[in-house]
C-alpha positions in Angstrom: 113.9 -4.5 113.3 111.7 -7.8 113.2 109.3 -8.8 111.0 106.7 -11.2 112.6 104.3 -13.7 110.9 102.2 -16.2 112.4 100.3 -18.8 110.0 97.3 -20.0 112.7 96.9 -24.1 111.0 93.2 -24.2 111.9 92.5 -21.2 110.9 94.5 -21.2 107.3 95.3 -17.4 108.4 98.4 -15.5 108.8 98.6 -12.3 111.0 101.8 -9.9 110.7 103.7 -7.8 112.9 106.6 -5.6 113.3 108.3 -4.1 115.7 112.0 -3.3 117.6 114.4 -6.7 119.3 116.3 -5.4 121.8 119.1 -8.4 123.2 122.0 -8.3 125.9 123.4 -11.2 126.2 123.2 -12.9 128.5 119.3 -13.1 129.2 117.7 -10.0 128.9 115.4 -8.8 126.0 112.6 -6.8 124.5 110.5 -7.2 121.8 108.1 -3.5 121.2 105.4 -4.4 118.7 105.0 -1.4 117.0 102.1 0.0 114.0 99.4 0.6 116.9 100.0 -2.9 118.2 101.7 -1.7 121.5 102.5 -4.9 122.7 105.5 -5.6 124.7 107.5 -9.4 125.5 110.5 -8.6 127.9 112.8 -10.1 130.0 115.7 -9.3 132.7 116.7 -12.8 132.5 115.0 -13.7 135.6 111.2 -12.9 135.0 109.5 -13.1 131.3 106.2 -10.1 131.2 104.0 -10.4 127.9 102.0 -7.5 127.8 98.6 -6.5 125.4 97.3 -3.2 125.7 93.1 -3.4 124.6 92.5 -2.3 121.7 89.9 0.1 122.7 92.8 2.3 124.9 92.2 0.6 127.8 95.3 -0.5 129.9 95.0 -4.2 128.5 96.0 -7.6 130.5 99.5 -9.1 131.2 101.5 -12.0 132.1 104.3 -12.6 134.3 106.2 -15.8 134.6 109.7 -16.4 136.7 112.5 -18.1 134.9 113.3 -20.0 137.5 114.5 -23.1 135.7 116.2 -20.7 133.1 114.3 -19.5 129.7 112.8 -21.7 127.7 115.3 -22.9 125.1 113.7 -21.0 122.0 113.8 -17.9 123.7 117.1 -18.6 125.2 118.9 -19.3 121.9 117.9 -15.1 121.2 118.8 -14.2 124.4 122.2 -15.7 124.6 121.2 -18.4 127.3 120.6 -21.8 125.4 123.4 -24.2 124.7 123.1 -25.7 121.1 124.8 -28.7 121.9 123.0 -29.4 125.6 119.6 -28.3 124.7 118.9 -29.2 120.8 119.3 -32.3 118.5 120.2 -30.4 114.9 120.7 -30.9 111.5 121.6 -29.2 108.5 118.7 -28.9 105.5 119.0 -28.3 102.6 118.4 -24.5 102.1 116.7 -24.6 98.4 114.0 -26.5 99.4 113.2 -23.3 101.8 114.3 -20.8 99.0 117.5 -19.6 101.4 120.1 -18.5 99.8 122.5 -19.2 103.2 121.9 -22.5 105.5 119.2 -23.3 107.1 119.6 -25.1 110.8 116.9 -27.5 112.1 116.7 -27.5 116.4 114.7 -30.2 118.3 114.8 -29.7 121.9 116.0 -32.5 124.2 113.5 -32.1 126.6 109.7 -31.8 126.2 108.6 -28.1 125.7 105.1 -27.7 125.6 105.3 -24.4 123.6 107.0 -25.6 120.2 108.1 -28.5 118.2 111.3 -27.0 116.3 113.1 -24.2 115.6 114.5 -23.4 112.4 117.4 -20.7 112.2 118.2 -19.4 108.9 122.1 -18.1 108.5 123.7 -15.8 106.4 126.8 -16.9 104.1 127.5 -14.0 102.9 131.4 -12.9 103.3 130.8 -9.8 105.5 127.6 -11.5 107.4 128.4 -15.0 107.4 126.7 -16.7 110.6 124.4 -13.8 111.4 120.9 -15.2 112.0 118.6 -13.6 109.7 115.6 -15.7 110.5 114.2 -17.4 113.1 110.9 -20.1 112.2 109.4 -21.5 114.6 106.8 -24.4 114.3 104.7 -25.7 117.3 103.0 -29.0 118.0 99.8 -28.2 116.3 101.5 -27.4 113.0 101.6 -23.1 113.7 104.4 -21.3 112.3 105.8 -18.2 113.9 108.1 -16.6 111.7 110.8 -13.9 112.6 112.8 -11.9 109.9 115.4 -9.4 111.6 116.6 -6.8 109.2 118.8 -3.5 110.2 121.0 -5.1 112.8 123.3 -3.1 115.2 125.1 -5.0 117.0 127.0 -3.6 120.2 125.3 -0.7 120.8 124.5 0.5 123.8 121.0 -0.3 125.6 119.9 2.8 127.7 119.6 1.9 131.6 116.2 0.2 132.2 114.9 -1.1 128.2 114.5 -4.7 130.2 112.7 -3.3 133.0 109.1 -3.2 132.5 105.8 -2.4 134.5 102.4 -2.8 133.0 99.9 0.2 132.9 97.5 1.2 136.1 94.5 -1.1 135.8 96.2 -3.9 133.8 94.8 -7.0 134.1 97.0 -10.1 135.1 96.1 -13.4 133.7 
């Protein structure tokens, strides 16, 4: 289960979210947005579809970008594909000033990426946990946080045949 919350700068407003992260590693994933939201971020490692139903029923609008140079490194760290090392500058912080009880990882990409600034990863310490990602905060250029808490974990389950597959509605508009 996630927990989303994104704190619009300009705005001085946060919206909130939840829904179900689905991962195989490597490169495929789903995010299902759930409380009536209905919206839907997958990929099978090679294309990346962001879907929005409208929120009067209608079949809503997507997008639909190839991966051809790979995911972009935010997204890849989730999905298994990004290499720490290779594709971040990091440090350690110091986790009180964030009230974590665990450690709290600080990610600059490399290279350029026009979608964020830095990632923050927040990891568990905890005996029977320790080095499980609990949170995932991640602040763009214009000062935006997107915030991701992941609670109820499973981890190697099974993924029924098609979860990374996904076609938009009849009628969807692409943009």
């Amino acid at each position: 289960a996630f927990y989303q919350s994104h704190y619009d700068r300009l705005y001085r407003r946060t919206t909130r979210s939840r829904g179900v992260l689905t991962v195989s590693r490597p490169g495929k994933m789903r995010f299902d947005y759930l409380a009536g939201n209905g919206k839907i971020v997958v990929t099978d490692g090679e294309v990346l579809t962001v879907y929005e139903p409208d929120g009067d029923g209608g079949p809503g609008q997507y997008a639909r970008t190839a991966l051809e140079d790979g995911m972009p490194s935010a997204l890849g760290f989730l999905a298994g594909t990004a290499r720490l090392d290779e594709d971040f500058t990091f440090r350690l912080r110091d986790a009180s000033r964030f009230r974590w009880s665990g450690h709290v990882l600080e990610l600059r990409p490399r290279r350029p990426e026009p979608g964020y600034r830095r990632v923050f990863l927040f990891v568990d310490d905890a005996a029977a946990t320790a080095g499980v990602v609990r949170r995932v905060l991640v602040q763009d250029h214009a000062g935006n946080l997107n915030r991701f808490d992941f609670q109820r974990m499973r981890f190697n389950s099974a993924v029924q045949q098609g979860t990374f597959a996904f076609e938009p509605p009849t009628g969807a508009r692409r943009i």
